[in-house]
PAMI-42495 format. One line per 8 residues: for each residue x negated, y negated, z of C-alpha. Coordinates in steps of 0.02 Angstrom, whole numbers, plus 32768, in hexadecimal, padded with zeros to 4 digits. Layout:
N
X,Y,Z ~ ...
// end
This chain:
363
8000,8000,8000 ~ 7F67,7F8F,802F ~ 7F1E,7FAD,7F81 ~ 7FB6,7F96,7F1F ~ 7FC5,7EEA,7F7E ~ 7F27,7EBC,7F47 ~ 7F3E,7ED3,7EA6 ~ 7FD9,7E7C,7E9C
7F7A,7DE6,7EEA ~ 7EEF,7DFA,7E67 ~ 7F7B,7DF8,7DCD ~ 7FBC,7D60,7E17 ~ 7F21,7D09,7E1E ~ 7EDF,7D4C,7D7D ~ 7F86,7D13,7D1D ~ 7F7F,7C4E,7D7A
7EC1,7C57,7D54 ~ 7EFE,7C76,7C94 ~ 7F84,7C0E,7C80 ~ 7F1E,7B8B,7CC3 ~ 7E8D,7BA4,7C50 ~ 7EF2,7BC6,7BB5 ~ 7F9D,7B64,7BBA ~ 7F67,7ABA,7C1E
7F5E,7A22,7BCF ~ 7ED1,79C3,7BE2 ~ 7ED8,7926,7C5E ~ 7E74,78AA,7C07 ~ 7E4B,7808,7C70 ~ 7ECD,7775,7C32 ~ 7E91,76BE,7C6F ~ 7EB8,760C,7C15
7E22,75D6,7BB5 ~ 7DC2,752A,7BCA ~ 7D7B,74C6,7B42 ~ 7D2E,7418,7B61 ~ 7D21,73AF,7AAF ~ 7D14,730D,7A6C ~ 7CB5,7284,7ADB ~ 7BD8,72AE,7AC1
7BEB,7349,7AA8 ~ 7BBA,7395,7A0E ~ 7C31,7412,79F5 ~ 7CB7,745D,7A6A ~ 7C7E,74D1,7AFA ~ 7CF0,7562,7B38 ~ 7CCF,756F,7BF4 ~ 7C92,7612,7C3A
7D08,7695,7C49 ~ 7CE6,768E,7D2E ~ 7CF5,75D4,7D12 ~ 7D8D,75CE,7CAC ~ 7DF2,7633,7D2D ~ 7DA5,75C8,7DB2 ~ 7DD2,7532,7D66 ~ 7E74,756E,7D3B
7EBC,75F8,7DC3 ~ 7F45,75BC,7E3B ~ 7F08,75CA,7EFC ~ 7F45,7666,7F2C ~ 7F2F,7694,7FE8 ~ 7F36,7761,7FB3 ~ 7EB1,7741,7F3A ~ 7DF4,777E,7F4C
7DAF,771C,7EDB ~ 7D56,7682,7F09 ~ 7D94,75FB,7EAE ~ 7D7B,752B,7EEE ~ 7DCD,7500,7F90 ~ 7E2A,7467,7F50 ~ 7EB4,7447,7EDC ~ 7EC1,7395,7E71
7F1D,7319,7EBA ~ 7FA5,72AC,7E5F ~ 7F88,71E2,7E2B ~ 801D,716E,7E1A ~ 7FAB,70FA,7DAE ~ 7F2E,70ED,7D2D ~ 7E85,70DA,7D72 ~ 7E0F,706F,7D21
7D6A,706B,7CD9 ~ 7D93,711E,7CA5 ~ 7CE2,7121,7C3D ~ 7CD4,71C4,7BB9 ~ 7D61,7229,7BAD ~ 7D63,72E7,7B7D ~ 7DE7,7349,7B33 ~ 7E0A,73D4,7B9F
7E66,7452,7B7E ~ 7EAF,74D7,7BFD ~ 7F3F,7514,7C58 ~ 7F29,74B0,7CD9 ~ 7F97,7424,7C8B ~ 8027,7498,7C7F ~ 800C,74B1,7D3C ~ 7FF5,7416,7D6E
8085,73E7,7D03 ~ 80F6,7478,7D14 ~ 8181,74A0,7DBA ~ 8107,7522,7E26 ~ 80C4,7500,7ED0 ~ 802F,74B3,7EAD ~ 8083,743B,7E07 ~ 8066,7395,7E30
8106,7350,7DCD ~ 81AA,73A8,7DEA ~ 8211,733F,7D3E ~ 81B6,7381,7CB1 ~ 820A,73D1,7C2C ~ 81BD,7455,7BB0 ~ 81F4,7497,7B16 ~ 81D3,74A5,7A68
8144,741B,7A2C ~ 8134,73ED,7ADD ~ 8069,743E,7B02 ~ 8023,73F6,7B9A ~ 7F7B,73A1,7B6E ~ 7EE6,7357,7BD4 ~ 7E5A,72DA,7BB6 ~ 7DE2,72F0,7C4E
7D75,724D,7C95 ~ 7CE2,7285,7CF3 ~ 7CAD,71E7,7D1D ~ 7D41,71C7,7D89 ~ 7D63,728A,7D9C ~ 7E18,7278,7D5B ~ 7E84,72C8,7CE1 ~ 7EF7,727D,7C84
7F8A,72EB,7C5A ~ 8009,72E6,7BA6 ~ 809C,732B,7B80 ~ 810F,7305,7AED ~ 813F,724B,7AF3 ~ 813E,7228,7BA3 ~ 80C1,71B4,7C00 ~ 8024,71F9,7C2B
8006,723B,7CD1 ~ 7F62,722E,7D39 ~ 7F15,72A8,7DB7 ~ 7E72,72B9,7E1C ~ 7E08,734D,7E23 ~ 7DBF,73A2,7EAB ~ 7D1A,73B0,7ED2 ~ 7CFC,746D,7E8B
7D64,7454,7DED ~ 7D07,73B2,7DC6 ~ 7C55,7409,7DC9 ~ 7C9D,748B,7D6B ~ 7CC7,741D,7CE0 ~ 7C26,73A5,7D07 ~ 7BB1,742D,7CED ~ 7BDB,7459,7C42
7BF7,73AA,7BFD ~ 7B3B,737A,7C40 ~ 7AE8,7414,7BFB ~ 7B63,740E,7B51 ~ 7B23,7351,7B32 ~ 7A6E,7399,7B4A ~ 7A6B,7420,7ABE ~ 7A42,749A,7B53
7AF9,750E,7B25 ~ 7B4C,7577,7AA0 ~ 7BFD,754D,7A6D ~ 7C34,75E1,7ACA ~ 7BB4,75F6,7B51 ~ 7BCA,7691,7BF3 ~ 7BA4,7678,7C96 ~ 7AFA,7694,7C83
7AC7,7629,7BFE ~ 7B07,758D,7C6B ~ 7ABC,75C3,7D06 ~ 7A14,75D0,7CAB ~ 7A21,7532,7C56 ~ 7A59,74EA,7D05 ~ 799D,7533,7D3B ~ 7942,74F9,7CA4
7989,7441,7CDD ~ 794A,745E,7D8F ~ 79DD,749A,7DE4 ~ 79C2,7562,7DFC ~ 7A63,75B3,7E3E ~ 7A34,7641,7EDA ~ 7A4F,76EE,7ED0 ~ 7A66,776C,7F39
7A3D,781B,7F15 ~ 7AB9,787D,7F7F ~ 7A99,7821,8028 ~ 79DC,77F5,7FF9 ~ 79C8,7741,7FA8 ~ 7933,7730,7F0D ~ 78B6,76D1,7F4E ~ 785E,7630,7EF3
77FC,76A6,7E7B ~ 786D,771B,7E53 ~ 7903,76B0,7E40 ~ 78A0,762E,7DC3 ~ 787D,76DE,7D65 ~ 791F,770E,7D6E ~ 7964,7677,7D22 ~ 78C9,767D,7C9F
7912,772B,7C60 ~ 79D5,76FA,7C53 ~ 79A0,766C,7BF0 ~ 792E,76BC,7B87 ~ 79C9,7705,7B1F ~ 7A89,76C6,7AEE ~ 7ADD,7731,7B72 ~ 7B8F,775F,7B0C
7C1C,778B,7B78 ~ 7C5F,7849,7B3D ~ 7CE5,78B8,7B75 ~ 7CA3,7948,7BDF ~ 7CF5,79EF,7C03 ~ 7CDB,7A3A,7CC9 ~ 7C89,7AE5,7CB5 ~ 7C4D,7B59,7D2C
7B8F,7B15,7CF1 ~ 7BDB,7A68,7D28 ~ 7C08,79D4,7C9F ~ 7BD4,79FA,7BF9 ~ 7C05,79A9,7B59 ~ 7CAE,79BA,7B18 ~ 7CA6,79E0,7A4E ~ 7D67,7A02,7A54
7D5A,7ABD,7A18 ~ 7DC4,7B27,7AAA ~ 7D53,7B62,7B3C ~ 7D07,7C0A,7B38 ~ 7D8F,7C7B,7B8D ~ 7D20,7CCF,7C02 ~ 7CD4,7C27,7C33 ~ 7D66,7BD7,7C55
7DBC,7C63,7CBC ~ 7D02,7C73,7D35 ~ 7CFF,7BB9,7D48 ~ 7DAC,7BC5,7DAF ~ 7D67,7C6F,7DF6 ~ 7CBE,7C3E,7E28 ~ 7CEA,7B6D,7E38 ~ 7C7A,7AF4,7DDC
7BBD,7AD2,7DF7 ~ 7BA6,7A5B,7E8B ~ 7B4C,79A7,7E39 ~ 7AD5,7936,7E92 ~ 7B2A,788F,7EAB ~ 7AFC,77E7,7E75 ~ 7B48,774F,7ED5 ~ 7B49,76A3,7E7D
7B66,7617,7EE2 ~ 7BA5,75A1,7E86 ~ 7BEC,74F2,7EBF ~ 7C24,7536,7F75 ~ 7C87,75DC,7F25 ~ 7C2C,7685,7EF8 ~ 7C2C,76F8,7E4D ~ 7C05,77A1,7E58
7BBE,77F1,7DD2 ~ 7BC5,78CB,7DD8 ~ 7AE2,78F7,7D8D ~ 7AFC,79B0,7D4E ~ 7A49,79CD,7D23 ~ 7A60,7A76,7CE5 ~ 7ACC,7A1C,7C5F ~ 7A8C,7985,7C47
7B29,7931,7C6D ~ 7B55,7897,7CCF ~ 7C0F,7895,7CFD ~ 7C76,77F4,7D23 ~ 7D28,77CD,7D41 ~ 7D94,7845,7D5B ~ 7D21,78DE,7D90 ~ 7D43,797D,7D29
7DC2,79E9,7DB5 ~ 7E18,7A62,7D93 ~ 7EB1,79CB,7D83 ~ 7E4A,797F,7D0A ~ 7DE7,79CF,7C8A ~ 7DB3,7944,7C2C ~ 7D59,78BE,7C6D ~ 7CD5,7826,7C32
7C11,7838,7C4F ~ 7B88,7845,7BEE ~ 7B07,78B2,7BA6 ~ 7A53,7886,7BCE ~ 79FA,789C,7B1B ~ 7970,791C,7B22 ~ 78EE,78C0,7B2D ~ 791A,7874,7BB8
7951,7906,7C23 ~ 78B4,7920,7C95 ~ 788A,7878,7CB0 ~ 792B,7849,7CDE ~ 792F,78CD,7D5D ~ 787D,78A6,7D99 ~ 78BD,77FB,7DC1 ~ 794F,783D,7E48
78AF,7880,7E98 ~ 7913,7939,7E89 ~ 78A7,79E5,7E88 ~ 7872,7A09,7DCA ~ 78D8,7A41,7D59 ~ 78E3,7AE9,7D33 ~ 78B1,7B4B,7C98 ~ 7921,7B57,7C15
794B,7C0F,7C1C ~ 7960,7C11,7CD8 ~ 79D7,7B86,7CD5 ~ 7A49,7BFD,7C8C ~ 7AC4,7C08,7D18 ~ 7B13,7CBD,7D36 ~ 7BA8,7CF2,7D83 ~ 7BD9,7DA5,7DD6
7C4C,7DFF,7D66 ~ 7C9C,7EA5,7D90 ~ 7C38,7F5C,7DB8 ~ 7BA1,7ED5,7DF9 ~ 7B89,7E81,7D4C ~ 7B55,7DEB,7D1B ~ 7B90,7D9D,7C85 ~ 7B19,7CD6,7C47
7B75,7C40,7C3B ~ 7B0C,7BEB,7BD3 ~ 7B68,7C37,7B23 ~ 7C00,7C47,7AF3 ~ 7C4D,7CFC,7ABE ~ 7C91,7CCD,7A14 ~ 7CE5,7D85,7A27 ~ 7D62,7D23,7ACB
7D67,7C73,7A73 ~ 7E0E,7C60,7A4E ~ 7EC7,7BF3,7A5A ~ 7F2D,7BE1,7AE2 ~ 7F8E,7C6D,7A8D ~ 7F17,7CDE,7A8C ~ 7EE5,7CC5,7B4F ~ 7FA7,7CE3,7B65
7FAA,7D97,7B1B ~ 7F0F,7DC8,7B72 ~ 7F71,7D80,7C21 ~ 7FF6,7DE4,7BF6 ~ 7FA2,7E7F,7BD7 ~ 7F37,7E6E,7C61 ~ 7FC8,7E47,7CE6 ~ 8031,7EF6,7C95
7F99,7F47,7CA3 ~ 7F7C,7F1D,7D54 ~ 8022,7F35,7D86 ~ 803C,7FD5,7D3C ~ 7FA1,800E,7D96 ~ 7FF4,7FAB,7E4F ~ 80A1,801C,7E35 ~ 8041,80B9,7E11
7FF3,8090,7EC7 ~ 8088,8060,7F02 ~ 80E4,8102,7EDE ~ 8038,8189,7F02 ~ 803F,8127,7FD4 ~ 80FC,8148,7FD8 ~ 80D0,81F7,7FA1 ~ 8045,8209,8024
80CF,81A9,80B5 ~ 815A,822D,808A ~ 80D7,82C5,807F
// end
C-alpha cells in the first residue's frame, strides 16, 4: 500500500512537472519604456530596461523591488526659467494623469487621440504633462526619478551612450566620467582595484539586453527553439543553479543582477522562476568571460568540460546538461503524449500494487 502511494505521488508530480514544462506560457517581463529626445541630445535614448521600471512602477508596499522612495509632486503653476526641455516619453504621464492612487489629477479624460505626453526640465526637475487640448499641467520630480533621467541626458549629450544602452553600458560610462557605481559580490563589496576593473570590462563591450531562459545550468540564452524536454523536466526536479549576486547601488535603491558563470549569463529583471521563464540579462561575449569573472574576485573558472553540470537520473545515472537530446526536443504536444503515457504507465503499475497488498491482507 506504501509503494502504490508512492507512486501515485510520483505520477502526480511527474504529470505537474510536464504540464509545466510543456503547456506553460512563457511570462515575459512587461514594463513601459522610456525614451528621452529632442533638447542636446543627439538622438533619442531608451532608458535601461531596471531604469525604465524604476522610473515608471507605481509604489507598491508588496513589492520587492527597490524602486525610489518618492513620488512627484503636483504644481498649480508654471515655473519659470524652465531652461532645456526634453521630450520624455513614458507611462508615467498616464499615471500622473490618470484616476489611481498615486494620479495627481482626478478630471482627466482619455480616449481616442487623447495620448498623454511629457516634456521633462531638468534644470528645474519638472515635468510638464499634455493631453489632448487641455492646459498643460506641471509636476515635480523626486529626487530618485530626477537622477534617473539626469544621468542619461548628461552622458547622452557626451557621446558616452548607444541609442538603446543596458544597465551596464550607463553604469560604465557613469565610471569612465568619475562616478563608479559599488558592487557587492554576494555580501562582499569590490574594492578600489577591482571595482575600477570591473567597470573597465563592462565598458569594454555594448552590453545588449537578451531574453534568457532559467535552466537547471542557470540563465542561458533564449534562441526561441522549445527547451530540451529532459532539461526542462530536471530543472523543476533538481531546481536551478544557485548565481552569485551582484548589488548595484544606484541613487539610494539597489539592482540585483543573477552572474551564472557556468553560462555566461547575467540575469536582470524579472529573475528566470519557475513563474517566469523568460527574463532580461545579458550574455558576457567570450572574450570577456574570465576577466569579467576575475574582476568579482570569485575562484577561477572552471574548465570547459567540467563545467558541464550533471544531474542524477534513475538506476544511479547521470545524464550532461550541457547538450540538448535532439531525440526529446519537441512541442508542447509532444511533451503531452509522453505525460500521458508516462502517468498510465505509472498508474497501471500503482493498481497492480494496489490489488497484489489486498491479496497479501486477505491471505
Amino acid at each position: 500500500m506504501r509503494t502504490a502511494a508512492r507512486i501515485l505521488t510520483a505520477a502526480a508530480l511527474l504529470l505537474a512537472a510536464l504540464a509545466a514544462a510543456g503547456g506553460a506560457t512563457p511570462v515575459e517581463a512587461k514594463v513601459d519604456a522610456a525614451i528621452l529626445s529632442g533638447g542636446d541630445l543627439p538622438f533619442p535614448i531608451t532608458l535601461a530596461f531596471e531604469d525604465a521600471y524604476a522610473f515608471w512602477a507605481l509604489p507598491d508596499p508588496r513589492s520587492n523591488l527597490d524602486l525610489p522612495d518618492g513620488w512627484p509632486t503636483r504644481l498649480d503653476a508654471q515655473p519659470v526659467d524652465l531652461g532645456t526641455g526634453y521630450e520624455l516619453q513614458s507611462g508615467i504621464a498616464a499615471a500622473l494623469l490618470g484616476n489611481n492612487p498615486f494620479g495627481l489629477w482626478r478630471d482627466v479624460e482619455f480616449g481616442e487621440g487623447r495620448v498623454p505626453r511629457s516634456t521633462y526640465y531638468p534644470g528645474i526637475g519638472a515635468v510638464e504633462l499634455h493631453i489632448g487640448d487641455d492646459p498643460p499641467r506641471w509636476a515635480r520630480l523626486d529626487a530618485g526619478r530626477a537622477a534617473i533621467l539626469d544621468r542619461y541626458i548628461r552622458l547622452g549629450r557626451a557621446g558616452e551612450l548607444p541609442e538603446q544602452p543596458g544597465i551596464l553600458d550607463v553604469l560604465a560610462a557613469d565610471a569612465r566620467d568619475g562616478r563608479p557605481t559599488s558592487v557587492v559580490v554576494g555580501e562582499r563589496p569590490l574594492t578600489t582595484a577591482t571595482l575600477e576593473e570591473f567597470w573597465r570590462i563592462a565598458g569594454s563591450a555594448t552590453w545588449p539586453e537578451v531574453e534568457v531562459y532559467g535552466s537547471r545550468l542557470g540563465a542561458k540564452l533564449h534562441t526561441g527553439a522549445p527547451a530540451d524536454y529532459d532539461e526542462a523536466i530536471e530543472a523543476m526536479v533538481y531546481g536551478y543553479a544557485e548565481p552569485d549576486w551582484l548589488s548595484l547601488e544606484i541613487d539610494g535603491r539597489e539592482v540585483r543582477l543573477a552572474y551564472y558563470p557556468t553560462t555566461g549569463v547575467i540575469a536582470g529583471l524579472p529573475l528566470p522562476s519557475n513563474s517566469a521563464w523568460i527574463g532580461r540579462g545579458f550574455v558576457i561575449p567570450p572574450e570577456l568571460r574570465e576577466a569579467f569573472h576575475a574582476s568579482l574576485d570569485l575562484p577561477p573558472l572552471p574548465p570547459p568540460s567540467a563545467a558541464e553540470s550533471t544531474v542524477p537520473t534513475g538506476g544511479g545515472e547521470s545524464r550532461a546538461a550541457s547538450a540538448p537530446d535532439s531525440r526529446l526536443e519537441g512541442s508542447s504536444g509532444n511533451v503531452a503524449a509522453l505525460a500521458f503515457v508516462g502517468l498510465a504507465a505509472l498508474l497501471a503499475y500503482a493498481s497492480a500494487s494496489f490489488v497484489r497488498g489486498r491479496r497479501r491482507e486477505t491471505a
